[in-house]
N, C-alpha and C positions, 0 to 999 in steps of 0.2 A: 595769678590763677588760684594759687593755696587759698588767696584773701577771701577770694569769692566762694570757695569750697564750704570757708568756713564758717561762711556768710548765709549760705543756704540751707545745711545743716541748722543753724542757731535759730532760723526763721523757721523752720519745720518743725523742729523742738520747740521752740515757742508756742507756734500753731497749736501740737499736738497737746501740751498743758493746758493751752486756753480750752480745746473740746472740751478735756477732761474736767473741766472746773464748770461742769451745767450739766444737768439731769440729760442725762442717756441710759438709753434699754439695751443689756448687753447679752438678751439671751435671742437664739436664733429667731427668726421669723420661715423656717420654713414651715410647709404643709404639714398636717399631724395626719397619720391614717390611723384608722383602728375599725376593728370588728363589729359592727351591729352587736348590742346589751352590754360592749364591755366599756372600760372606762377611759377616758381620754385626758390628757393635763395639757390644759392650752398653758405656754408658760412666759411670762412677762417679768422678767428680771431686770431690776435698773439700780444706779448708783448715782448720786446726790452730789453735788458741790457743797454744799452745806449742809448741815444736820439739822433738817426742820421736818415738819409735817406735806407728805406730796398727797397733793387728791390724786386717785385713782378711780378712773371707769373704764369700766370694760362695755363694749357693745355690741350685737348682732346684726349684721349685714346678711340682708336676703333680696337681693336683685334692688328694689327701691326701697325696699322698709326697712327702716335701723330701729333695733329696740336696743333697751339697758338692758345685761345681763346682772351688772353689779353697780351700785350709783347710791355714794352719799354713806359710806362703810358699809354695806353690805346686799346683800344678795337681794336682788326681788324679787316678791313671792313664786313666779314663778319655778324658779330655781333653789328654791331651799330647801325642799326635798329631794333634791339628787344631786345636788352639786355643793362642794362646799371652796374655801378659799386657802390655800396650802403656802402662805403669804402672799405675793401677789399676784403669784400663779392658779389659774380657773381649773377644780378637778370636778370631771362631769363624767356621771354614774352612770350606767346603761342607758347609754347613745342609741339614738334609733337614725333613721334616714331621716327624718324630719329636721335634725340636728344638723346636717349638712347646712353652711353657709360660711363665711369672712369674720371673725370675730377681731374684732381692734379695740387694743389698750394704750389707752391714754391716760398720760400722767403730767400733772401741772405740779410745777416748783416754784411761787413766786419768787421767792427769793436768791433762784440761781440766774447766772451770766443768761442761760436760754432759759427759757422758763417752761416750755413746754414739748412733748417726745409722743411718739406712740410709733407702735410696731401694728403692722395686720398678720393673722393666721389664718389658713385656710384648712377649717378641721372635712376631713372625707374621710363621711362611712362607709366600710367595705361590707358590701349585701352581695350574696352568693346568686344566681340567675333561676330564676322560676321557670318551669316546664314550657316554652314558647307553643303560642298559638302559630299553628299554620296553616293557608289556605291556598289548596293544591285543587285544582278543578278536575273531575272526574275524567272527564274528556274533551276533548278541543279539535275543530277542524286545520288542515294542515292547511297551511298559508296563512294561519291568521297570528296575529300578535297573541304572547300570551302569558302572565302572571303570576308568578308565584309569590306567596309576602311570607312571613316569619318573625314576629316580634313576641318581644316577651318584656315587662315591665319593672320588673325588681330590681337586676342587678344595679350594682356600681361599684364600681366605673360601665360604664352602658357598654350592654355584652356584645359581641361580634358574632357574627352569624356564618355556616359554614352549609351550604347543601350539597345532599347526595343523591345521586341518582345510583339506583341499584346498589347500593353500599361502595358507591366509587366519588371521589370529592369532585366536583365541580370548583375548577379553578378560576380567579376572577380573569386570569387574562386563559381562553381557553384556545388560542391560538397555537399554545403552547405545549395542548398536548393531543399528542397523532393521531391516536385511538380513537377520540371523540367523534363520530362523524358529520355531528353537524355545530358548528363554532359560531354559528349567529345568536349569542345568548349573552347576557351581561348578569353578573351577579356583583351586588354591591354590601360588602361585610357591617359596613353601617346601618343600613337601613334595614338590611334583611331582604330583600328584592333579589328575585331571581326573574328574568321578562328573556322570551325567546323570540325573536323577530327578525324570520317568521319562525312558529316552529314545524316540525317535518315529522313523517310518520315513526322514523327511526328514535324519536322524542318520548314515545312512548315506553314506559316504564314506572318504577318503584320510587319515590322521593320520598323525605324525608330532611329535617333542618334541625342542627345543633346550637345552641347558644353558649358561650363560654364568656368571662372575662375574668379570669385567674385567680377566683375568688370560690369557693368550695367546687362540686362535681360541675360539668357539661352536663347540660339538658339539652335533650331530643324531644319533637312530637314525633307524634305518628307516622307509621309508612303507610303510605297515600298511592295507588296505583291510578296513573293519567293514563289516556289511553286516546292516541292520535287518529283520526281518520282523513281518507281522502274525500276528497271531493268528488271523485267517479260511484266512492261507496254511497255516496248520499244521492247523489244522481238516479241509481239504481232502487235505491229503497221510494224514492218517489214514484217510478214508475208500477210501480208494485203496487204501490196506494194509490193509485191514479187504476187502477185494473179492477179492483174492488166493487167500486161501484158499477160497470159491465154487468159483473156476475151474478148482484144482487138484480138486477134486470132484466138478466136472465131469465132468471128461476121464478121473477115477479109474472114476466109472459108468460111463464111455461105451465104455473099455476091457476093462472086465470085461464090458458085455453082449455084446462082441465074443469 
């Protein structure tokens, strides 16, 4: 049993020398975050079996299109105004949103046991939420379906959405809370969708939607006042306009008998 203890150790030690004797990146690959215009170090640290010359390039991944960021000793034009090389780690100058993508560096060793390595990074920039647009319909008949949206464009990480009716939160499971009188509503924090179906006269009131995603202040738009009716009220307004022309009929015979 000791034989084989010592058997297996000596095999993993082995193992572990042999990795070590080929070009590997030994600096993290996790996600880099940073602030919108500040500056970012995507960082690619590797170690050598042998002391020779490694290519290095760096590349930018954006959904299908891979460009070079750095290829053949140095930077391309693109980037040699804001970014320079801090050896073979990528330091990049007032990042903007456009910046967001997968950056992977790869390094070729001919001359080691593996000869080739690359790490990916996932740089995201942190954009605080723009004033969201909201569209709250003036009024609506009760029984009908009915729409609220809330989107706003800037942030990232992509903001979440929160509505209020009357300065009280609209919860997404609103089953949940007593007070509310009428629970037929779904609000979805992603999208920004507030829909009430149906909604009911008691629907009427003050709204208003907040945008957060944990990156500078909460943005609000506007309080928006909806304002629900029934359908007996509209019944009624019909017949009133339907009475109208009577009276103009009236007063048509009563001037011509004159």
């Amino acid at each position: 049993m000791a034989r084989v203890e010592i058997f297996l150790f000596s095999f993993s030690l082995l193992e572990l020398i042999h990795q070590s004797q080929a070009v590997t990146i030994v600096s993290s690959d996790q996600d880099v975050e940073v602030h919108e215009h500040e500056t970012a170090v995507l960082p690619c640290d590797y170690i050598l079996e042998r002391a020779n010359d490694a290519r290095l390039e760096w590349k930018k991944i954006k959904g299908e299109h891979i460009s070079f960021v750095y290829f053949d000793g140095a930077l391309v034009d693109k980037y040699k105004d804001r970014a320079s090389m801090r050896g073979s780690d990528i330091v990049l100058n007032k990042v903007t949103r456009a910046d967001m993508a997968t950056y992977r560096c790869e390094v070729m060793a001919k001359t080691d046991t593996r000869v080739f390595t690359e790490t990916a990074i996932k740089l995201v920039v942190l954009v605080p939420p723009a004033v969201p647009t909201c569209k709250i319909p003036s009024s609506a008949m009760s029984g009908s379906v009915v729409e609220l949206a809330c989107k706003e464009p800037e942030g990232s990480p992509p903001s979440q959405y929160t509505w209020y009716k009357d300065n009280r939160v609209l919860l997404e499971l609103p089953a949940k809370d007593s007070t509310f009188t009428n629970t037929s509503y779904t609000v979805n924090r992603k999208t920004g969708l507030l829909i009430f179906n149906p909604v009911v006269k008691s629907n009427s009131g003050s709204y208003f939607c907040e945008a957060s995603n944990g990156v500078g202040q909460t943005q609000r738009c506007l309080v928006k006042f909806m304002q629900i009716k029934s359908r007996s009220s509209k019944s009624n307004g019909t017949n009133r306009k339907t009475a109208t022309p009577a009276t103009e009929d009236f007063k048509h015979t009563k001037s011509f008998i004159i």
